[in-house]
N, C-alpha and C positions, 0 to 999 in steps of 0.2 A: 619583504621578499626573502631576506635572510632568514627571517626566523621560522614563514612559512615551506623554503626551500629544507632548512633542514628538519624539519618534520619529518617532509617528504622523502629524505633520502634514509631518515632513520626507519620507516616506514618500510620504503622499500627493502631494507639492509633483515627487518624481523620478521617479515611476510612469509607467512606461511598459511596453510588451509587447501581446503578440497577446492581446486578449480572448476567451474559450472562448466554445465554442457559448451558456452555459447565461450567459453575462452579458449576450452579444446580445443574449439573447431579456432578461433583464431590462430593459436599456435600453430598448430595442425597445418592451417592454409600459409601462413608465414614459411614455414618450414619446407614446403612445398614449394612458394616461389625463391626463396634463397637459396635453396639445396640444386632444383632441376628448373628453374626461369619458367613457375607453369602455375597455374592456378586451377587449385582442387586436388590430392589426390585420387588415385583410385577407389578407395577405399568410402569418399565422400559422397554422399548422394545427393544435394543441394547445394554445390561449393558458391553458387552467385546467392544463396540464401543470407552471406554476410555484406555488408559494403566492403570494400578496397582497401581505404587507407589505411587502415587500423594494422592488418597485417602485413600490409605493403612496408610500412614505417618500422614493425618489428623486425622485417626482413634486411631493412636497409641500415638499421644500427648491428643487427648480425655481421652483414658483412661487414660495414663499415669497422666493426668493434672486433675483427675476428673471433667472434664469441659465437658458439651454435645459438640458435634457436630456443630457448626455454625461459624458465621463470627469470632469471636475473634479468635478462633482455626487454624483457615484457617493463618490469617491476624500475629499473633505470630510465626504461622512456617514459613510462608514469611517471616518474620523479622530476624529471626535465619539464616538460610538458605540464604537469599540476603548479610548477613554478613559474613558468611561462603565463600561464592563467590567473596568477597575481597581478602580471603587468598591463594583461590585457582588461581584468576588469577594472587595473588603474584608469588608466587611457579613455576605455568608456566614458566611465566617472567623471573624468576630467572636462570629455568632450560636452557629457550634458549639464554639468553645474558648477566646475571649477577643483579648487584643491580642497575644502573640508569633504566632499561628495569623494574625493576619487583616497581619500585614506582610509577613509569610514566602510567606502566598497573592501580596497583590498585589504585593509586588515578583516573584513569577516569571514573573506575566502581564504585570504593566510589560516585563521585561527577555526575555520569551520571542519568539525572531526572528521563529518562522512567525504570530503573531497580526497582528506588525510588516506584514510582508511583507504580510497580508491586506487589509488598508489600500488598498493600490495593485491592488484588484482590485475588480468589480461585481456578486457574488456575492453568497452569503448567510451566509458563515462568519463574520464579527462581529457581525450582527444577531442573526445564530440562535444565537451564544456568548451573547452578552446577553441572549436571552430564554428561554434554558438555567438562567443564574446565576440570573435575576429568579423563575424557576418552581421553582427550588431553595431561594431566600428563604421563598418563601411557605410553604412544604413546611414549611420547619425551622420557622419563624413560627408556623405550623398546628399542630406538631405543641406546639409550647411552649404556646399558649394552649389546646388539648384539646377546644373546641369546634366542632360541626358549620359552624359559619359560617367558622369558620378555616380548614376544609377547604375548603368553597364556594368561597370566595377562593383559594385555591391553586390548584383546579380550573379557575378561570377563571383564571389566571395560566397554568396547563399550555395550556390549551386555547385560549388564545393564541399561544402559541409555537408552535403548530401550524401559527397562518399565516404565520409567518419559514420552517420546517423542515416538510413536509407528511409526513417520519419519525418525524415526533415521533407521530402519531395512536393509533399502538399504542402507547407509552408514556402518554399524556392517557388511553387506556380504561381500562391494565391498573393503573397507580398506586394509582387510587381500590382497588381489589381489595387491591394490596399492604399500601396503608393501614390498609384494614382489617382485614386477618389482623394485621399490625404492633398495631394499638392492639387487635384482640382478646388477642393473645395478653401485652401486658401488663399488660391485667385480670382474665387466665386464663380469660376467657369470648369465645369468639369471635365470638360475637353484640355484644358489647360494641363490637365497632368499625364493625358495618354502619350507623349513622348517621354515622359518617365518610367511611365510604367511598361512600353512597349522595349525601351532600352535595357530594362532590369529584369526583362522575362527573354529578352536575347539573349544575356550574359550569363543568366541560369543553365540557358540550355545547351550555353557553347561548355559550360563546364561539364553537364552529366552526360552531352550526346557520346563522347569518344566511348566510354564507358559503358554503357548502356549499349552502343551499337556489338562493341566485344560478348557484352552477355548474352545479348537478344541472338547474335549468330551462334555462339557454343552452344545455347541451353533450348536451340530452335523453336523460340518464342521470342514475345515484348519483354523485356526486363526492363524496368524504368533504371532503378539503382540494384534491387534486392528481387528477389520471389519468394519472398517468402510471404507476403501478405496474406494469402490462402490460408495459411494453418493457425495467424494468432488472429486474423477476423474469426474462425471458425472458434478458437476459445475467448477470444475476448464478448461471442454473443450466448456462448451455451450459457443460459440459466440455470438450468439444473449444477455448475457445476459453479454457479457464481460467478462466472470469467476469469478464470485463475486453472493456469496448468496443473494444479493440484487437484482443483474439482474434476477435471476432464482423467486427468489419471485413473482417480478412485471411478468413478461412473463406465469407463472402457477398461478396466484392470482384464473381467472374463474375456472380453472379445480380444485385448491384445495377447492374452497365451492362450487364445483359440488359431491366432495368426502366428502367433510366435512361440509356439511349443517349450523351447528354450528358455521360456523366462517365467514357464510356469509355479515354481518356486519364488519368484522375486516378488519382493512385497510391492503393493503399489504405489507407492510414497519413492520408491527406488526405479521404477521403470523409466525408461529411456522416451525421452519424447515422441523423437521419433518413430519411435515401435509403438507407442498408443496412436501415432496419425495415421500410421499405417494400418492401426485397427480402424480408425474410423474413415480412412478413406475407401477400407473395403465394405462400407454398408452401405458407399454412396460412388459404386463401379463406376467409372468414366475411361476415355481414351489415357490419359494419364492421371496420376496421384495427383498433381497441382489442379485439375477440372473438375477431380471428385471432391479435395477439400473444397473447392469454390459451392461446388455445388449440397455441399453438407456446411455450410458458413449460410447460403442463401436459404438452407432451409431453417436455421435458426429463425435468422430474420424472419419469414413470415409467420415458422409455429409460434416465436415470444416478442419479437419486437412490434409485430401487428396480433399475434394473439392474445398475447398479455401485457401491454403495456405500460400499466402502471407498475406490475412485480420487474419489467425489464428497464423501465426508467430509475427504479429502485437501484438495480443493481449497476447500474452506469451511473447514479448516486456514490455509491461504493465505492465503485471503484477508483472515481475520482478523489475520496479521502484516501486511500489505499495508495494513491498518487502522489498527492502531497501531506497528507497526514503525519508522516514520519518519515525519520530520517534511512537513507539508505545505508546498511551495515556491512556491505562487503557480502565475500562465499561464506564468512563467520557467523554469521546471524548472531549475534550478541543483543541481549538485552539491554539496553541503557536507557532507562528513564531521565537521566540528566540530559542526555544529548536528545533523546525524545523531544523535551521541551522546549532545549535551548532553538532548536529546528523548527518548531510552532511558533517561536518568538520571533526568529529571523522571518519567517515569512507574514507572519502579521505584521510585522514590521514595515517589511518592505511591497506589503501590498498598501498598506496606507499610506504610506510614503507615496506609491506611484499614483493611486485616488486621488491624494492631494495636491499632486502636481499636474494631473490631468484634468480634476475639477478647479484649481485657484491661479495655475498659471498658466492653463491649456497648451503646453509644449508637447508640438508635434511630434515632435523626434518622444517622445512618451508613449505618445497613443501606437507608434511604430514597432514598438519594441513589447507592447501590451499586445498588441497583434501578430506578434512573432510567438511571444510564449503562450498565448490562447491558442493560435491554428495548432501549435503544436502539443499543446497539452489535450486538444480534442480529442487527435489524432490519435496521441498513446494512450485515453481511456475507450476509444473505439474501438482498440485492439488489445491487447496484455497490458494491462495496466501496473505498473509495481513503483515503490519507491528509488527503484535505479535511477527511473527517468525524471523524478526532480533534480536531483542532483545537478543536471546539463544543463538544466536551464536559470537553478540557481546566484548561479553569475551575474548574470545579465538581468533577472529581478534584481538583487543586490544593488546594482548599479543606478538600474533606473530608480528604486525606492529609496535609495539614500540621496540621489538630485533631487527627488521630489521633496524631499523634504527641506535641502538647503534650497531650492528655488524657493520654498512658500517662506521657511525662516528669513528669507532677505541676504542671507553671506555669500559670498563671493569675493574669491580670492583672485581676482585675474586682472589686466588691465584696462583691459576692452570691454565694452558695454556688451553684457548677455544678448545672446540672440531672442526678439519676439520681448524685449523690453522696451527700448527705444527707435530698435531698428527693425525693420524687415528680415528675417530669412530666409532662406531656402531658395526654394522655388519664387516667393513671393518679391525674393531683391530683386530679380528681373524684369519687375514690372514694376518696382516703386511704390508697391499698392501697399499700404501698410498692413501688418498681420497683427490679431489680438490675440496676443501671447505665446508667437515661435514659431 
């Protein structure tokens, strides 16, 4: 933690570079609720397009710190926060395989560059890493105690993470479901796990509804967490553009300075998101922008995901390397083939790691956590796929691939017999029934 902590503050202390659209608008809405108690600007046109916390949290070290609103703000609570995320993929670690699993986790997040790197930017990849770990605590926590309240707590713990990551909301629904087939099926009765799971899809929802009810009345629609779904479904399906805001740019460059006159000079590689959706939401008129994107996203779908589906299965191939294939570099884009690789290593690593703890020692608390970062890794290659969003979930592989591996090695540092060794866990201590392997 020391030596990871100060990375991060030296990190924070050199940071510099062009800030992305999506940190602006962070700042932006930060700036907004700490200045005048409000969320959104004037000036904004989709202020529920972001989640909550991320700039709720900048707002409140602002005041707190009597510091305006800007980069140092941003770049100090990354520093805090990427150090906090040491401790919590300790604690993981700890919870599923003891003390060589929980050093071996946090020293890779200590010493792993792109978490570093993340530091010096106004985003929400260390926030949303830490409330990834903290909702994978609870999980494992839940699943060791066996009761519906421990589920509850988990669910609110998921269902808070929702407002760091507003991707996470299909993972917060479908958990609770996982959960429960997970703790049915190691009471052999499948019914046996719907109080778990009915208690961890309560807890979700008491976390998002306050929230969601606030959006859903300002933006006079459903907001689950975000709305912004509509516009990166609709790039995460165009084929012609590969699924990448870059393809969608170059391919609507003429229609966005047929709409936006003003930016007729601006190269395409430079235009503003925004102002390209707003070109394609005018080929696809509806009562609003958000019903036209919907409805130019559902025409993808049918012209290439049922027109052409082997070239659109292709490209959700892609994307998914484009995902985890490499490491994520910050607004810098730097080349580094060493961290490239060292970032292939960690994740081969720790997917074998979790294989072989879910095929040699079948720990549930595994398979839980393997189902947290699948729904979610679906979920961001269904939509804008980029190497940002490994990064978040990074953690909590780490974690569970480094147990995985001390479970099947035999070590254990602790004093009490492993769960699903000798003993029953979970769910299944309640019943006495014994479980083969956690």
């Amino acid at each position: 933690m020391a030596a990871g902590g100060a990375l991060r503050v030296h990190r924070a202390d050199v940071a510099h570079g062009r800030l992305s659209a999506d940190e602006r608008a962070y700042l932006r809405l930060a700036r907004d609720a700490a200045d005048r108690g409000n969320w959104g600007d004037f000036g904004l046109k989709q202020p529920f397009r972001w989640a909550p916390v991320t700039p709720l949290v900048f707002a409140a070290v602002a005041r707190i710190s009597g510091r305006p609103v800007g980069w140092g703000v941003a770049f100090a609570t990354q520093a805090v926060a990427g150090t906090l995320l040491i401790a919590a993929t300790f604690a993981l670690a700890l919870l599923l395989a003891g003390l060589p699993a929980a050093v071996a986790a946090a020293t890779g997040v200590a010493l792993y560059p792109p978490l570093i790197w993340a530091t010096g930017t106004a985003g929400t990849e260390v926030l949303g890493a830490l409330a990834i770990a903290l909702a994978a605590i609870a999980l494992a926590w839940a699943w060791a105690r066996g009761r519906p309240a421990a589920f509850a707590l988990a669910g609110l713990v998921l269902g808070g993470a929702t407002l760091v990551r507003g991707d996470l909301v299909a993972a917060a629904v479908l958990m609770p479901a996982v959960a429960g087939l997970v703790a049915g099926r190691a009471r052999r009765r499948w019914r046996a796990g719907l109080p778990a799971a009915g208690a961890m899809l309560a807890g979700a929802l008491v976390a998002m509804a306050p929230w969601s009810a606030f959006a859903s009345a300002h933006a006079h629609r459903f907001v689950p967490v975000t709305d912004g779904g509509a516009a990166n479904l609709f790039v995460g399906t165009y084929l012609p553009g590969d699924g990448t805001i870059f393809g969608v740019k170059h391919d609507f460059a003429a229609a966005t300075r047929r709409v936006h006159p003003m930016v007729r000079r601006v190269p395409a590689f430079r235009l503003q998101e925004n102002l390209v959706l707003d070109a394609v939401a005018a080929e696809h008129p509806r009562a609003s922008r958000e019903a036209s994107l919907r409805a130019a996203a559902s025409d993808n779908l049918r012209r290439y995901a049922l027109g052409r589906p082997l070239a659109f299965a292709g490209m959700e191939a892609r994307k998914l390397w484009r995902m985890w294939g490499g490491p994520y570099t910050g607004t810098l884009h730097r080349d580094a083939p060493a961290t490239t690789w060292l970032h292939r290593a960690l994740v081969a690593l720790a997917l074998a790691g979790l294989a072989a703890g879910l095929i040699r020692v079948r720990d549930r608390r595994l398979a839980l956590l393997a189902s947290l970062a699948a729904i979610t890794t679906i979920v961001d290659v269904a939509f804008v796929s980029e190497a940002r969003h490994n990064v978040r979930l990074l953690p909590v592989l780490l974690a569970a691939g480094a147990a995985g591996w001390v479970r099947v090695a035999g070590l254990r540092f602790s004093p009490r017999p492993h769960p699903g060794e000798r003993e029953p866990a979970g769910p299944v201590a309640a019943t006495g029934q014994r479980d083969a392997g956690g």
